[in-house]
C-alpha positions as CSV (number, residue, x, y, z in Angstrom):
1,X,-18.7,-17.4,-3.2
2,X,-22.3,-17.1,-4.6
3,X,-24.2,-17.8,-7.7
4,X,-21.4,-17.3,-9.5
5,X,-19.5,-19.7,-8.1
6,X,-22.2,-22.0,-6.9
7,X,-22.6,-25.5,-8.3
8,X,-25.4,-28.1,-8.1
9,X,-25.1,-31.7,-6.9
10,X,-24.9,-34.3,-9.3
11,X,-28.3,-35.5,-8.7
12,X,-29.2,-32.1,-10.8
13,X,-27.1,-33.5,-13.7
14,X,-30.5,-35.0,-15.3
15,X,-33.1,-33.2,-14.0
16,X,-35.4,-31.1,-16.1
17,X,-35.5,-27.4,-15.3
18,X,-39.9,-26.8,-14.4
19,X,-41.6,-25.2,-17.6
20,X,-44.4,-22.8,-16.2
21,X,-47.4,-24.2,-15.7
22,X,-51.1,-21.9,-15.1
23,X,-52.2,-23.4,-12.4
24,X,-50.2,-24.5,-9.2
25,X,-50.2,-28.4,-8.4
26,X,-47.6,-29.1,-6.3
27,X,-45.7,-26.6,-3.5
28,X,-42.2,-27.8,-1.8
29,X,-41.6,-27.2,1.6
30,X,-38.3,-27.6,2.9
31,X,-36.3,-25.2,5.7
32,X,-33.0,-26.8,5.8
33,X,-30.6,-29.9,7.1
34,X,-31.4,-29.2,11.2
35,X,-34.3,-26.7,10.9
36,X,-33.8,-26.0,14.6
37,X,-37.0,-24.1,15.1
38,X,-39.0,-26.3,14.0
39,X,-40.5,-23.9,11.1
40,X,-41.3,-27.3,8.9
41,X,-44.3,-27.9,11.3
42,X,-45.0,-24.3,11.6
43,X,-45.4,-23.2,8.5
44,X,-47.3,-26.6,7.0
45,X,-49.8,-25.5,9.9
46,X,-50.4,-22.8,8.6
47,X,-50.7,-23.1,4.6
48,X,-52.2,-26.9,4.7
49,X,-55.7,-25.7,4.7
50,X,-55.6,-23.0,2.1
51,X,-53.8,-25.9,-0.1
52,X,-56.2,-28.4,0.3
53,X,-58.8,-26.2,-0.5
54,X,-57.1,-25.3,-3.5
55,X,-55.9,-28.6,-4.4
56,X,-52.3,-27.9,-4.1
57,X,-49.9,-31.2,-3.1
58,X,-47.4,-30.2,-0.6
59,X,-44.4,-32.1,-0.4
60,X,-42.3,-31.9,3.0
61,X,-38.5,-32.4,2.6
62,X,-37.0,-32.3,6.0
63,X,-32.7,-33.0,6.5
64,X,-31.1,-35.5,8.4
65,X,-30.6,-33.6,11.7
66,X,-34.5,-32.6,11.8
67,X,-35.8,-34.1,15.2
68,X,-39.4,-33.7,14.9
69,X,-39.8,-36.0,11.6
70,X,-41.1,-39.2,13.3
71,X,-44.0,-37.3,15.0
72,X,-44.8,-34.9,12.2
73,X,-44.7,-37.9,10.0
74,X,-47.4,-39.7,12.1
75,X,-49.1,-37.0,12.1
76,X,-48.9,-35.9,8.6
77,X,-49.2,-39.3,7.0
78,X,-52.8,-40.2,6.3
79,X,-54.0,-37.1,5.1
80,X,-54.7,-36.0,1.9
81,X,-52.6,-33.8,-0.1
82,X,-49.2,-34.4,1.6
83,X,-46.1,-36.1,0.9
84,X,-43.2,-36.5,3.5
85,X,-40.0,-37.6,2.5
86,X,-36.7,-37.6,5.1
87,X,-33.3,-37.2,4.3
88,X,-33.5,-37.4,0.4
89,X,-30.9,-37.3,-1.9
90,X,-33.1,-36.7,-4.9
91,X,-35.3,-33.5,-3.9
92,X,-34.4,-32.5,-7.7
93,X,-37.0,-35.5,-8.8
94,X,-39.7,-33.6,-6.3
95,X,-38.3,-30.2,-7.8
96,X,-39.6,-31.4,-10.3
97,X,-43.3,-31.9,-9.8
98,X,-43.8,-28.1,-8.3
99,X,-44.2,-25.0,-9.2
100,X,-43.9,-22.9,-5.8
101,X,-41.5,-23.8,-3.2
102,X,-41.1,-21.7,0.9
103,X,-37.7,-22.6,2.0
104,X,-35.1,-21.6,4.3
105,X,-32.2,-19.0,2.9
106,X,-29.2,-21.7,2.4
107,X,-28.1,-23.6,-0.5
108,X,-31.4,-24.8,-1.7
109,X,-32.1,-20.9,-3.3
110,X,-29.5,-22.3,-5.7
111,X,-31.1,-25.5,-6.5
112,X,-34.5,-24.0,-6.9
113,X,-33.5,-20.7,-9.2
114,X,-31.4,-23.4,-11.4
115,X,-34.9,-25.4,-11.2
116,X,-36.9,-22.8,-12.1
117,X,-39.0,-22.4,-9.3
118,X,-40.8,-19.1,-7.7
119,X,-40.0,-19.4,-4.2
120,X,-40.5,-17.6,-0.7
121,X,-37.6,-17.9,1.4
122,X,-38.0,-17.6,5.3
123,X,-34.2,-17.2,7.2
124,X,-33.7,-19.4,10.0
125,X,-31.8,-16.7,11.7
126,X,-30.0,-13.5,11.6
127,X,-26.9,-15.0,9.9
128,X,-28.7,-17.2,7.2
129,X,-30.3,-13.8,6.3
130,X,-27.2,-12.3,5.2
131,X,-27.3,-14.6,2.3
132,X,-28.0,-12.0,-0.7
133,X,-29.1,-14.0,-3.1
134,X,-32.8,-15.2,-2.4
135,X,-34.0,-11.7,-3.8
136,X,-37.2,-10.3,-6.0
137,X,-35.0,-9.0,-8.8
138,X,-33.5,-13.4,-8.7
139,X,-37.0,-14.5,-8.5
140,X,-37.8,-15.0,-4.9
141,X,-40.2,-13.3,-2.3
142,X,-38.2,-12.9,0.8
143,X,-39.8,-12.7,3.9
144,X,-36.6,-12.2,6.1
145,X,-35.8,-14.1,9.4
146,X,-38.3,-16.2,10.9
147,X,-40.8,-14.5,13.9
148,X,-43.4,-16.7,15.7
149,X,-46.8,-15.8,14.5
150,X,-46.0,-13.1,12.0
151,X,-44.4,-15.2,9.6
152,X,-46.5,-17.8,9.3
153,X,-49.1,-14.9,8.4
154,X,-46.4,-13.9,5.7
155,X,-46.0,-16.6,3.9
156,X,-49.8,-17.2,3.7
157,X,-50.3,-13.5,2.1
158,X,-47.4,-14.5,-0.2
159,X,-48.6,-18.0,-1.1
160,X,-52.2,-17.0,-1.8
161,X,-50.9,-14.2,-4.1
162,X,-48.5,-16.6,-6.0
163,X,-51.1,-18.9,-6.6
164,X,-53.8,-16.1,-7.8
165,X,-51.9,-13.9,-9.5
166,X,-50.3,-16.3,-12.8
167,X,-49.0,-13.0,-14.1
168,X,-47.0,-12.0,-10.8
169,X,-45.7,-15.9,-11.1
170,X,-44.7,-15.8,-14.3
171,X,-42.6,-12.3,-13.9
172,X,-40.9,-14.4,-11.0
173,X,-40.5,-17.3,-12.8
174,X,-38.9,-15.0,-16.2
175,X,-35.8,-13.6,-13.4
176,X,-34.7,-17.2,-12.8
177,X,-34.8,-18.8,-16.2
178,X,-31.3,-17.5,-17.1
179,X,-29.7,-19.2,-14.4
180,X,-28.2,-22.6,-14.8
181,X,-25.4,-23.6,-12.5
182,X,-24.1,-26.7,-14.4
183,X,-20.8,-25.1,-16.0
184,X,-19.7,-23.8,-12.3
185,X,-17.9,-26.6,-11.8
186,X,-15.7,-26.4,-14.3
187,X,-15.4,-22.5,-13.7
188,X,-14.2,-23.7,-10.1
189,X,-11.9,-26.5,-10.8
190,X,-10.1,-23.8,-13.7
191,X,-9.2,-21.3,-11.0
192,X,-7.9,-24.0,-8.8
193,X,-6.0,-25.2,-11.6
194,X,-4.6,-21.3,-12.0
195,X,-3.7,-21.5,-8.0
196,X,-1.8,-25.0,-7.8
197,X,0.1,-23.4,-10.8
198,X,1.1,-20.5,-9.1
């Protein structure tokens, strides 16, 4: 298992990995299929006003077993500098338009090193936060498992400094350029080939 190992959907087949950009335009926010806790809500609370201010588009990705989307949709809808998409299978054409990214510790790490995307990864709980990956030296500011009112204040220190500091960014940025997923399949499908002819 891991990154060596790892391969991305298809949908990543023609996506362009993000070149780094000076200034930030667009932020992803996504925390997983279920996202239990509701930490979608929770954390758009708290970063929607610093990225209005600094003209920073967020757009919210939630999965198909998120509950809250109708009401957070209805609530999110008509205001500026938000986009809200449910259940997508193309978050790499969104990927795409960002150069920051706060999601949960799962698969998406993956899709967003491969992508090329500075991110800061909150854990839903205690076992999502033994995934190893989501790390400084990979390109990622982790800010470990998710605790009411502290890590909403986290991830605002983090975000403000990602966006202010091009040069702290851009080191991020440099860790994750070398990874590209696409010939993990192939790497996969060759050792099960060894095992069936065992």
């Amino acid at each position: 298992w891991g990154h060596d190992y790892f391969f991305v959907r298809d949908e990543f087949n023609n996506a362009t990995p993000v070149k780094f950009e000076n200034r930030v335009t667009g932020l992803l926010l996504t925390l997983g299929g279920t996202d239990q806790s509701n930490l979608t809500r929770k954390i758009y609370e708290a970063i929607y006003q610093y990225c209005l201010k600094n003209d920073i588009c967020i757009y919210v990705v939630t999965g198909p077993g998120y509950k809250d989307y109708d009401q957070l949709s209805q609530d999110v809808g008509s205001l500026p500098n938000v986009s809200i998409t449910h259940d997508t299978g193309v978050i790499s054409g969104i990927m795409e338009r960002v150069q920051l990214a706060i999601a949960s510790n799962g698969r998406t790490v993956y899709e967003l090193a491969h992508m090329n995307i500075p991110s800061i990864v909150v854990s839903q709980h205690e076992r999502e936060s033994t995934h190893s990956f989501s790390t400084e030296e990979n390109g990622f500011l982790n800010v470990g498992v998710y605790h009411e009112g502290e890590t909403e204040d986290l991830v605002q220190v983090q975000l403000e400094k990602l966006v202010n500091d091009n040069e702290h960014r851009r080191v991020l940025y440099d860790k994750m350029v070398s990874y590209n997923f696409d010939n993990n399949k192939n790497r996969v499908l060759a050792l099960i080939d060894e095992v069936l002819a065992q």
